[in-house]
TORMIPA-327559 format. One line per 3 residues: number of its first residue (from 1); for each residue x negated, y negated, z of C-alpha. Coordinates in nm, 3 decimals. Each point is the difference from the previous one (the first is absolute). Layout:
! residues N
NUM = X Y Z  ...
! end
This chain:
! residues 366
1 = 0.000 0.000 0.000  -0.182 -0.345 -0.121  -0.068 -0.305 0.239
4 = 0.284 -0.220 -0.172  0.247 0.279 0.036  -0.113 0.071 0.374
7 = 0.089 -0.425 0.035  0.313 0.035 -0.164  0.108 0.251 0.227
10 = -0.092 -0.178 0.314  0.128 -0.297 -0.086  0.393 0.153 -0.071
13 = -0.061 0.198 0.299  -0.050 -0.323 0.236  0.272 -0.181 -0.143
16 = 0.239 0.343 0.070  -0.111 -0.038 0.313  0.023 -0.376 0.086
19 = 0.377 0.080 -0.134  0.057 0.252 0.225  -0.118 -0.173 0.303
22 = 0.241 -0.324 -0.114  0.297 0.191 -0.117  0.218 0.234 0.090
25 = 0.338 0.119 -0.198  -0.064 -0.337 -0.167  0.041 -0.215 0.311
28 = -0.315 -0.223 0.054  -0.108 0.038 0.348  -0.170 -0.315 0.179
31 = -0.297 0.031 0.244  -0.006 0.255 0.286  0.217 -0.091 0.302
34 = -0.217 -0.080 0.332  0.080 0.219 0.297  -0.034 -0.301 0.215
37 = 0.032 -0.390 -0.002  -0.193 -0.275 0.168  0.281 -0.139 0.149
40 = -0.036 -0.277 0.281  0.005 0.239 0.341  -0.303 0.221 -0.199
43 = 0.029 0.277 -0.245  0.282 0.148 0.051  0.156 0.347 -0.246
46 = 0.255 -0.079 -0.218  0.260 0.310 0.068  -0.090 -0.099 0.397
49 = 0.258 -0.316 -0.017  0.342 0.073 0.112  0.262 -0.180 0.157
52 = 0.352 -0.164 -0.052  0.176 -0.233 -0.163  0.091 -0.318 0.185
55 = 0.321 -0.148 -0.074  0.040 -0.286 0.303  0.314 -0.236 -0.084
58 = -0.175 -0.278 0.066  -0.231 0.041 -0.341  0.320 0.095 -0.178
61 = 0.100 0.367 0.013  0.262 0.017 0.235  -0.057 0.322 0.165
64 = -0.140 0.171 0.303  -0.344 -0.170 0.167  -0.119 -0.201 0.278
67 = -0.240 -0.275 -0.009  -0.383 0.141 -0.080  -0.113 -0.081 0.372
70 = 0.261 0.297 0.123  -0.034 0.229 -0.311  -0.306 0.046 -0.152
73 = -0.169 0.089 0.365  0.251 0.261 -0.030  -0.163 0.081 -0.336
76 = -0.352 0.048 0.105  0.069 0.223 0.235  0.139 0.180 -0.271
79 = -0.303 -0.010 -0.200  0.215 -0.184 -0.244  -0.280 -0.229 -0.190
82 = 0.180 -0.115 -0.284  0.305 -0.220 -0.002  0.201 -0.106 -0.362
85 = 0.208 -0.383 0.119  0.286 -0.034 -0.253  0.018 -0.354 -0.048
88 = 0.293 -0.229 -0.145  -0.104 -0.326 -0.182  0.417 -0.051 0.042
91 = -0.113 -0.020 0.416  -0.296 -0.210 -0.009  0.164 -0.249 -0.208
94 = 0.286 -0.032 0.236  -0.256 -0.125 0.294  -0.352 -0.024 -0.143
97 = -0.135 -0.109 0.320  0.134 0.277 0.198  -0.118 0.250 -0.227
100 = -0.328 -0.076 -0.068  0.048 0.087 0.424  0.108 0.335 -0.041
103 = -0.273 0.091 -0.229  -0.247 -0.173 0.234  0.145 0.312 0.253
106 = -0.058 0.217 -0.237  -0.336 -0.051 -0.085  -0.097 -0.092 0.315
109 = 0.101 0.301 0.197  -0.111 0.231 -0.260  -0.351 -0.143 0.042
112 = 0.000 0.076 0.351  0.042 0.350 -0.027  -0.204 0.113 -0.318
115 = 0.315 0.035 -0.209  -0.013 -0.063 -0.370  0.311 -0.186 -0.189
118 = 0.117 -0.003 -0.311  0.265 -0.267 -0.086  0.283 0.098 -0.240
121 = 0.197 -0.252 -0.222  0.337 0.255 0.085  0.205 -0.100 -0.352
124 = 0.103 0.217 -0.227  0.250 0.331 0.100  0.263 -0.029 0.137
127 = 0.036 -0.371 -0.016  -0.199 -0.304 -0.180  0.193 -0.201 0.345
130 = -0.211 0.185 0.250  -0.348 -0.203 -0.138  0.109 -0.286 -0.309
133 = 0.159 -0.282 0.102  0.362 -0.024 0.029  0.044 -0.304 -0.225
136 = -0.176 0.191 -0.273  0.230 0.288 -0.030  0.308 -0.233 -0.060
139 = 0.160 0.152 -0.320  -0.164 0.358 -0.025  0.228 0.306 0.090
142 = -0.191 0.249 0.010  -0.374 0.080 0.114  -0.064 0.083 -0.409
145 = 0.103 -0.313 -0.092  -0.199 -0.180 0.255  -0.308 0.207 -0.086
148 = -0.028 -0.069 -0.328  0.017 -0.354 -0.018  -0.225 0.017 0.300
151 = -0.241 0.251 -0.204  0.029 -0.211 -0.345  -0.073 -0.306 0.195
154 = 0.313 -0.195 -0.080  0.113 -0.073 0.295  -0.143 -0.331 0.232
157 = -0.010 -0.114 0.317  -0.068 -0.429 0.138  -0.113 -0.090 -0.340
160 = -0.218 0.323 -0.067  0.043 0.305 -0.130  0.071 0.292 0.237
163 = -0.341 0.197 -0.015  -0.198 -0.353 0.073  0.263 -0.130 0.247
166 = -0.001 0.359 0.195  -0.401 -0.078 -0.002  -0.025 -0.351 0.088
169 = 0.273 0.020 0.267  -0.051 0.363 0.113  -0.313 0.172 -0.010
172 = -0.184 -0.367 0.050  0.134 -0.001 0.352  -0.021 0.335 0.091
175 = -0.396 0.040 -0.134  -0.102 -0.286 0.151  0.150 0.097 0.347
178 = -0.089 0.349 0.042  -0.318 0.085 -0.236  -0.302 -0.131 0.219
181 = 0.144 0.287 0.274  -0.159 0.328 -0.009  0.297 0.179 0.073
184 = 0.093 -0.118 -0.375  -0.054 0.321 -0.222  0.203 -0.134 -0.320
187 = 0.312 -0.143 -0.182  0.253 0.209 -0.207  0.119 -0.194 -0.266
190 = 0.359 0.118 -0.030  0.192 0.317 0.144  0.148 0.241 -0.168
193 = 0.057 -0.247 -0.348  0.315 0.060 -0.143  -0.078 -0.052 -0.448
196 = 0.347 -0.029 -0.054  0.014 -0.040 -0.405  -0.352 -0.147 -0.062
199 = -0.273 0.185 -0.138  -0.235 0.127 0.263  -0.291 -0.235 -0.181
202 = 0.187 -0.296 0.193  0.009 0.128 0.294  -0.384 0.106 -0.039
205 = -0.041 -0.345 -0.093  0.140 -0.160 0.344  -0.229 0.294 0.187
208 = -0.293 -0.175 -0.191  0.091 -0.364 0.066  0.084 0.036 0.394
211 = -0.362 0.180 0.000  -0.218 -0.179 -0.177  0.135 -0.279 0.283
214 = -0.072 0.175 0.258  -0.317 0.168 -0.085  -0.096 -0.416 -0.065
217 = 0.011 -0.072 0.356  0.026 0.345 0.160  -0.284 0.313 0.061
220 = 0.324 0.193 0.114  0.147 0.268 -0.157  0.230 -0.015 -0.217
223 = 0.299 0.251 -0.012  0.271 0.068 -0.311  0.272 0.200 -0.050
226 = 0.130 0.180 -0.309  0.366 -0.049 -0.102  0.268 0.065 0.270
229 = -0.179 0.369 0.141  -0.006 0.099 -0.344  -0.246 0.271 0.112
232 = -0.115 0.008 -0.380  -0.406 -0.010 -0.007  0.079 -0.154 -0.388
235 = 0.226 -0.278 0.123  -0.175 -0.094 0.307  -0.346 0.003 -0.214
238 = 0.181 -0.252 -0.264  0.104 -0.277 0.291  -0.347 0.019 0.183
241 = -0.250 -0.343 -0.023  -0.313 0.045 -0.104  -0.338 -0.180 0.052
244 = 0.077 0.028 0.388  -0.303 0.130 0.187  0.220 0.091 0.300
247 = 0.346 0.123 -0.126  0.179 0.290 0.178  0.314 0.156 -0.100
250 = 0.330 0.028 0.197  0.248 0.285 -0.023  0.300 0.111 0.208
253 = 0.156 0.331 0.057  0.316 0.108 0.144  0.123 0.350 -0.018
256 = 0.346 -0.095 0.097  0.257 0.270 0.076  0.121 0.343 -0.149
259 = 0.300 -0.171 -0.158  -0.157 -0.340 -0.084  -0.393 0.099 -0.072
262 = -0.238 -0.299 -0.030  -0.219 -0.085 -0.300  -0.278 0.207 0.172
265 = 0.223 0.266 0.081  0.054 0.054 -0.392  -0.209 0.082 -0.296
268 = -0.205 0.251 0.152  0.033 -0.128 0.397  -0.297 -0.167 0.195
271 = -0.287 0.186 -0.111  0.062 -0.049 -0.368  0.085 -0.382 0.021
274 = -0.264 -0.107 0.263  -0.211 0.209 -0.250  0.140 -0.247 -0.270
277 = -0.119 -0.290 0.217  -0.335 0.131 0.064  -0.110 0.002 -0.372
280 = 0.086 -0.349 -0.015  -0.250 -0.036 0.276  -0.211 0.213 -0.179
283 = 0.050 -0.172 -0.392  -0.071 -0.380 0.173  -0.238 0.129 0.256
286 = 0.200 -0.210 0.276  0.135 0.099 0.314  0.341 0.124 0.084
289 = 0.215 -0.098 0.271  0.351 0.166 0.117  0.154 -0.319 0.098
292 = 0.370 0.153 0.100  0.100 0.336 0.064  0.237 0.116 0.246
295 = 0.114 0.384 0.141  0.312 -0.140 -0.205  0.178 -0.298 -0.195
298 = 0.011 -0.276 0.163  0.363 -0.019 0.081  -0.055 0.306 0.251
301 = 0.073 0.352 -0.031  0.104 0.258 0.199  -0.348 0.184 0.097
304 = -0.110 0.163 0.369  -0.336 -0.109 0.158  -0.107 0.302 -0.102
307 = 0.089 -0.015 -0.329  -0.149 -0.345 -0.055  -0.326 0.097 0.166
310 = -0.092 0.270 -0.273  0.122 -0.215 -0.247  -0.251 -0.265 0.116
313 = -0.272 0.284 0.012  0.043 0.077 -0.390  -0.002 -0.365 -0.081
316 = -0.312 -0.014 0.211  -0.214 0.241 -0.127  0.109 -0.074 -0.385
319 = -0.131 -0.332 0.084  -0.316 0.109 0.171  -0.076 0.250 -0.293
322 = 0.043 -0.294 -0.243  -0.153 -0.254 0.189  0.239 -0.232 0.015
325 = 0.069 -0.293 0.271  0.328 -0.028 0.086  0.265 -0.167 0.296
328 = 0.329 0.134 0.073  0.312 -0.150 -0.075  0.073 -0.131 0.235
331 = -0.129 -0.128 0.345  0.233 0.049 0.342  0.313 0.157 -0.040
334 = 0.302 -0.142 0.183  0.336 0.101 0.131  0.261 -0.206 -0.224
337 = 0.102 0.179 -0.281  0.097 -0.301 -0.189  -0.361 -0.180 0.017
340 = -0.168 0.011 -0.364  -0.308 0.261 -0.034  0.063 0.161 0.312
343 = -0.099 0.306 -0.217  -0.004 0.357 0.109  0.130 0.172 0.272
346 = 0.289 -0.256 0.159  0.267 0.242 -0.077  -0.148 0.304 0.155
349 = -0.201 -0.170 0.230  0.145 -0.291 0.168  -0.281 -0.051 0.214
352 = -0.259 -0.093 -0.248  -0.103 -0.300 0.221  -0.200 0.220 0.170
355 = -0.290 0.035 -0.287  0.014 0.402 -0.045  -0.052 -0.072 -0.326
358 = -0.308 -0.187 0.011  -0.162 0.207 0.272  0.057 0.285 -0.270
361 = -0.165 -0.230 -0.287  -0.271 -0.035 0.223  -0.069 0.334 0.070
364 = 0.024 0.101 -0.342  -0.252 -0.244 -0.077  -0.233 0.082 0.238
! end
């Protein structure tokens, strides 16, 4: 066999190889995800965080928490050491002052005790109303509506249009009070978007625009969603930002019920869908957070504690062999079955109050 040939040979063989390495089933893959992070209380894993979501009323979601001072103690001693904040720009624009307050408690008490935050602009499912001003839904119906002006950019807001006004008035404020803590871990652009009729490039486009902003003024992390828990590695892929040198990705799952099975529950269960969401991971080379997911929907289901703690356990360990992040939907549990996101076990368990459920996240955590 002559030199040339010999050259030939080598050379198709290395660029076989440099394909193989980059591609797989035609999906280009990004750089290899780091086990760990630098993060601001030392390196700490990646598939270590876990904790809760915080819904307090006073940032917006009307649902089940006390003030930070009284629950996230209650946290650490959980190990919990990651806490998701919905947040509601509707809220802060009702009493800016106030507000900025809240977060202040926030941030503040999660410094104290080592606990990373991550704060969540809570639009999207299952109402624009629980994060966009009230004002600017006057005239849209329906959430589809809404979401595709929103997405297409025709809608505005005090002179501006929506995406700028929703980054001047929002994220502005909410940056410059909280990012200089420690405790701050990142900022989630939108949950669960809803695409209603637009394309999908629209909505990738509004990912890209509230991240470029942020990454201007922000080392933080950055955190997207794909469309409403479309669970669909293609989708989710098409909507992400790019150029962002800390970008995670947020997914939720909820099994649901027997009769009324969540979008995890379906197309192959857990395994096969958090499987979906880990080549994602795996394609950007990005991290992958479980932001919700709950023994159940959150409108409650009938469930004993033993029931819900082996559920917990298979969510657990899928996330652990994946290496995902995740927080549990959602924080404190209370007795009145009419309060929104009380989640879980109110029906079967009226005395959720006393935090059996988190004592069995915990110890499934470890």
């Amino acid at each position: 066999m002559g030199f040339i040939t010999l050259v030939i040979i080598g050379a198709v063989f290395g660029v076989y190889l440099t394909l193989s390495l980059f591609h797989n089933n035609g999906v280009q893959k990004g750089p290899p995800i780091p086990t760990e992070i630098n993060a601001s209380f030392g390196n700490i894993s990646w598939p270590s965080l876990h904790g809760v979501n915080y819904a307090w009323g006073a940032l917006g979601i009307q649902c089940c928490a006390n003030p930070p001072s009284t629950d996230f103690p209650i946290m650490h001693a959980l190990g919990f050491d990651l806490i998701r904040v919905p947040l509601s720009w509707n809220a802060y624009e009702e009493n800016q002052t106030a507000y900025i307050g809240y977060l202040n408690q926030v941030a503040n008490e999660a410094d104290s005790l080592g606990i990373y935050v991550v704060y969540d602009a809570h639009g999207g499912q299952p109402w624009p109303s629980l994060f966009f001003p009230s004002s600017m839904q006057t005239g849209y119906s329906s959430i589809e509506a809404f979401s595709t002006a929103l997405w297409t950019r025709s809608l505005t807001y005090n002179g501006q249009d929506a995406w700028t006004a929703e980054w001047n008035d929002f994220w502005v404020p909410v940056i410059q009070t909280v990012d200089s803590h420690p405790s701050t871990l990142g900022y989630e652009i939108m949950n669960e978007p809803n695409p209603g009729t637009a394309p999908l490039s629209a909505l990738q486009a509004y990912n890209q625009f509230i991240a470029d902003h942020i990454q201007a003024i922000s080392n933080k992390y950055i955190v997207f969603m794909g469309p409403y828990v479309s669970l669909s590695a293609g989708s989710d892929e098409k909507v992400a930002p790019t150029g962002i040198t800390k970008l995670v990705m947020d997914a939720h799952c909820y099994i649901g019920t027997s009769s009324s099975p969540g979008p995890c529950a379906q197309n192959g269960g857990i395994q096969q869908n958090l499987a979906n969401v880990a080549s994602v991971g795996e394609a950007l080379g990005i991290h992958i957070w479980i932001g919700e997911w709950a023994v159940c929907n959150p409108g409650g289901c009938t469930v004993s504690q033993s029931q819900g703690g082996s559920i917990i356990k298979q969510y657990v360990s899928q996330f652990k062999q994946d290496y995902f992040a995740n927080t549990y939907w959602v924080w404190k549990c209370d007795t009145n079955s009419a309060t929104v996101g009380q989640t879980d076990l109110l029906t079967a368990y009226p005395g959720c109050n006393t935090y059996w459920l988190d004592t069995q996240l915990s110890q499934a955590e470890g």
